[in-house]
N, C-alpha and C positions, 0 to 999 in steps of 0.2 A: 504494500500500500504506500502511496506517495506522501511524502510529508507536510503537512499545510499548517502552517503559522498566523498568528494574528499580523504580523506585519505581512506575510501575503494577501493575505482577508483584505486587508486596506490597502496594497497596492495595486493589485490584481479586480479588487470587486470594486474600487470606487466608480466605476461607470454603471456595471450592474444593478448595485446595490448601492447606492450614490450615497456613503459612510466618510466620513473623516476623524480625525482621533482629538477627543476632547482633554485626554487624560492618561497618564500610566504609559508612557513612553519605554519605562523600564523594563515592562512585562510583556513587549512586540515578539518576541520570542516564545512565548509559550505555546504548546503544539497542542492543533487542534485537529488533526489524525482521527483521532476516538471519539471526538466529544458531541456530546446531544445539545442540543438545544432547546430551550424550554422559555414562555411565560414566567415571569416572577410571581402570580397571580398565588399561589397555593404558597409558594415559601413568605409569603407577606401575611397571611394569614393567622404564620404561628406554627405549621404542617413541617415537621423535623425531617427535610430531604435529603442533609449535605451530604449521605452516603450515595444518595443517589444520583445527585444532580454536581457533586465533585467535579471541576474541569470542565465543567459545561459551560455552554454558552447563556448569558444569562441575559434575555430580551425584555424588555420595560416598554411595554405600549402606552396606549392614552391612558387607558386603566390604570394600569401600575402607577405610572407619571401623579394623573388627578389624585388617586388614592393617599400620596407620600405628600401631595402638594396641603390636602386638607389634615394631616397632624400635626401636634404639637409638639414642641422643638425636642423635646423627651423620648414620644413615642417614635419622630421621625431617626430620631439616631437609634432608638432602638432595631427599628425597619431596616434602616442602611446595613446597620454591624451584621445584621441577619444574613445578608446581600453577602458580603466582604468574608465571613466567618465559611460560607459555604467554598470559599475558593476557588471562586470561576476563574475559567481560562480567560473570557472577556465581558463588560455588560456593552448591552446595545441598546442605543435608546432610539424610538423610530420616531419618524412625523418632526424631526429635526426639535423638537421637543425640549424646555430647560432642564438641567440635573441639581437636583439642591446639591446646593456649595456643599453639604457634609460628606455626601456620598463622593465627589468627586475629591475631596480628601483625605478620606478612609481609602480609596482606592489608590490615590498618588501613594499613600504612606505605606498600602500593603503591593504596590507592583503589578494593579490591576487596571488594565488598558479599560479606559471608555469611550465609544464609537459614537457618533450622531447619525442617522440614517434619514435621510428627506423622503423616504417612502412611507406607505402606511406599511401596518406592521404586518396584511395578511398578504401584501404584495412582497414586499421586502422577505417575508417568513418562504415563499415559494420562491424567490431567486436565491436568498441562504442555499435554500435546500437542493440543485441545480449547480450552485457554485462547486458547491460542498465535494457533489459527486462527482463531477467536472474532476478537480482538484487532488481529490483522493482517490483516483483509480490506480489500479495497478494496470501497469503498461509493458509490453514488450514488445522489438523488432522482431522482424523475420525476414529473411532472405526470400522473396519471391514475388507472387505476383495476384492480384485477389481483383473477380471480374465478379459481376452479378450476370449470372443464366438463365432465365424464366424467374427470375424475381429470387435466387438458389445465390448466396454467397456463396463463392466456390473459392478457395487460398489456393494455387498450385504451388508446390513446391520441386526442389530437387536439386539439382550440382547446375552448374554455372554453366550454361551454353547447351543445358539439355532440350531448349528449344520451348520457356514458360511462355515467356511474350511474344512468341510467333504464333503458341498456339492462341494466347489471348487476343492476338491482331485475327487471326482468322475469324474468331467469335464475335470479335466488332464488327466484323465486315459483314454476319449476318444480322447484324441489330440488336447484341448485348451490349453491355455496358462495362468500361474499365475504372476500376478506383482506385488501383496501384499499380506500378511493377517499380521491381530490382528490391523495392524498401517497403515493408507493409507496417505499418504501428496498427500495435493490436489492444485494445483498452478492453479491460473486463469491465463490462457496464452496469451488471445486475448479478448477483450471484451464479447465473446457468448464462450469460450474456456473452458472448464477446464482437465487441463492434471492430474492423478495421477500416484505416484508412492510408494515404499516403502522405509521406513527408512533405509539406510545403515548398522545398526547393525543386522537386520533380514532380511535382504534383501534374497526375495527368498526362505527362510524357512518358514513351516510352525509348527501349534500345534495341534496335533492330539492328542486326550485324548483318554488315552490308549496306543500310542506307543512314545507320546513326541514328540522330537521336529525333523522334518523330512527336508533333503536335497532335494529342487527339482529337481534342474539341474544334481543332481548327480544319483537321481532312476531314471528320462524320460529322461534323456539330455539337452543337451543347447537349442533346440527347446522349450522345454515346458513352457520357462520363457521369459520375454522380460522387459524392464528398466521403462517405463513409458508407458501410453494409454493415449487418450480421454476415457472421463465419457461420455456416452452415454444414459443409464439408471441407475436406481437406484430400486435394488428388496429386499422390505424388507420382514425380515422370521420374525414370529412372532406365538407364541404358537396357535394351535387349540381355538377357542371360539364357542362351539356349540349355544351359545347363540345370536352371529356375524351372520350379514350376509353380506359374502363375495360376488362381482362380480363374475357373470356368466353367463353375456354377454359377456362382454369386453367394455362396456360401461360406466364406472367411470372413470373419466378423473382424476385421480390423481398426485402431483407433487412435489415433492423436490426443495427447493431453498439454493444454497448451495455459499458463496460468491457472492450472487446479482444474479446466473443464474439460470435461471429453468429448472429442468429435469422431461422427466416422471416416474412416479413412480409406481411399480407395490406392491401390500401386498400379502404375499403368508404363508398361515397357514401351520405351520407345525404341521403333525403328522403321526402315523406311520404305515407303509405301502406307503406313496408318495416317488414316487422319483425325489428330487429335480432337482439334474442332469437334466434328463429328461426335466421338467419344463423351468426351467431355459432356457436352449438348448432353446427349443419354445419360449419363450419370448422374445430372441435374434432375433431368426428367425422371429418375428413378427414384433419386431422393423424396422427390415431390411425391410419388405415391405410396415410399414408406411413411412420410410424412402424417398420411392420409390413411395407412395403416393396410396398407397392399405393397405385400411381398413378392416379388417376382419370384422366386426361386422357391416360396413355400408353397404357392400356387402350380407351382412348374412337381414340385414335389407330391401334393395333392393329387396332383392327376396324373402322375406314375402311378403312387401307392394306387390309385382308383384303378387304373389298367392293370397292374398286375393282379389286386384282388380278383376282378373280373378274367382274367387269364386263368388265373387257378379254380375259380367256381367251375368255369367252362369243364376243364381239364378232368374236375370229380362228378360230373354231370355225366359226361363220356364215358368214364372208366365204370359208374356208376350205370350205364346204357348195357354196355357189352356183360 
């Protein structure tokens, strides 16, 4: 998981999340990785959270704000130390809203940053949470080349010059789409998630050996590309091995595990005379009906077992005649 800090929070989210820092410059560093975010609404109350709401984010809307604004100079420092005692990572105040001088003292004195946010809190509360995951994804490259096929994230992979992006040019050229090659950044988005996309310095290019480096959007148009997919499958190309024996059933359940998630995985020999393209396309299309919970091969399987039973009923029908 990526690291995210309260001085990122405010460098990173002041457009978003349109925050600037009132207070607690000393505590920009504290990491906010783990941390929840919560209403102050329930710890104002009196409601003993700190074990649970520890390093959290501590957000003060209108409510919060009115509520501190209407007690008296006793009870409101009581309120504050409540705030500061829980040891938020940071408070947030929305609707750019004032902070009673005590709380923004208690806070200078214990290292606790506080932010102003010009949004309301239930806008502001949805671009948090957006930022957040943004921020804290876990990330990884990959060497290869990721097209979307019938609407199928497909990642190819394999050694260097096995011919990924030839076969991806092919598949543009019947009207799929390209969102990588050579460089794929792969963000876990959701716990079963994985989105990729392409690095921004190639974004959209490809490397065709023999003509270099080629514009997509600019030979097929702005159709032919799109900014990130779902990883759906994983096909890797990998030189002819006459000595190999490849599936052909469809009955090797192979599988890619790529930041904790598993994909399937298809191995596709290449040599010459096959057209990937082609290939590919099917594999997609096959996904799509496991997808949909149709198996080629336990269907292909079904109705052997069916022919042979029927073979053999025959057989004791006969033997059963004579």
């Amino acid at each position: 998981m990526s690291r995210l800090t309260v001085k990122e929070l405010l460098d990173h989210g002041s457009e978003s999340l349109k925050i600037c820092l009132l207070e607690g410059s000393e505590g920009l560093w504290q990491d906010l990785s783990s941390s929840r975010y919560f209403k102050a609404g329930l710890m104002l109350t009196g409601v003993d959270v700190k074990d649970k709401y520890q390093n959290g984010i501590v957000i003060l809307g209108f409510t919060e704000i009115s509520y501190l604004e209407n007690l008296n100079n006793a009870l409101l420092e009581s309120a504050c130390r409540l705030l500061v005692e829980t040891e938020p990572a940071c408070i947030i105040v929305t609707k750019n809203q004032g902070v009673p001088e005590i709380l923004l003292k208690m806070a200078r004195d214990n290292n606790i940053p506080v932010l102003s946010s010009g949004l309301r809190t239930g806008d502001f509360l949805d671009n948090l949470d957006l930022f957040i995951d943004e921020h804290t994804r876990e990330i990884t490259r990959i060497h290869g080349v990721l097209v979307e096929v019938l609407g199928i994230g497909v990642l190819l992979t394999g050694p260097s010059g096995i011919g990924k992006s030839e076969a991806a040019l092919e598949l543009i050229t019947r009207g799929h789409r390209l969102v990588a090659d050579d460089t794929v950044e792969i963000l876990k988005h959701h716990p079963d998630v994985l989105d990729g996309r392409g690095i921004p310095v190639i974004k959209h290019h490809m490397e065709i050996r023999g003509l270099g480096i080629i514009n997509i959007p600019d030979l097929f148009g702005p159709a032919s590309v799109r900014d990130k997919k779902k990883i759906e499958i994983v096909i890797q190309l990998e030189e002819w091995d006459g000595h190999k024996e490849y599936d052909r059933l469809g009955n090797d359940d192979h599988s890619e595990e790529i930041l904790g998630i598993t994909l399937p995985l298809v191995i596709l020999p290449v040599r010459p005379g096959r057209s990937l393209g082609t290939i590919i396309e099917v594999a997609a299309r096959d996904q799509l009906l496991k997808q949909r919970g149709i198996n080629s091969f336990e269907l292909f399987q079904n109705k052997l077992n069916q022919a042979l039973h029927n073979q053999c009923s025959e057989m004791i029908i006969e033997e059963d005649v004579e």
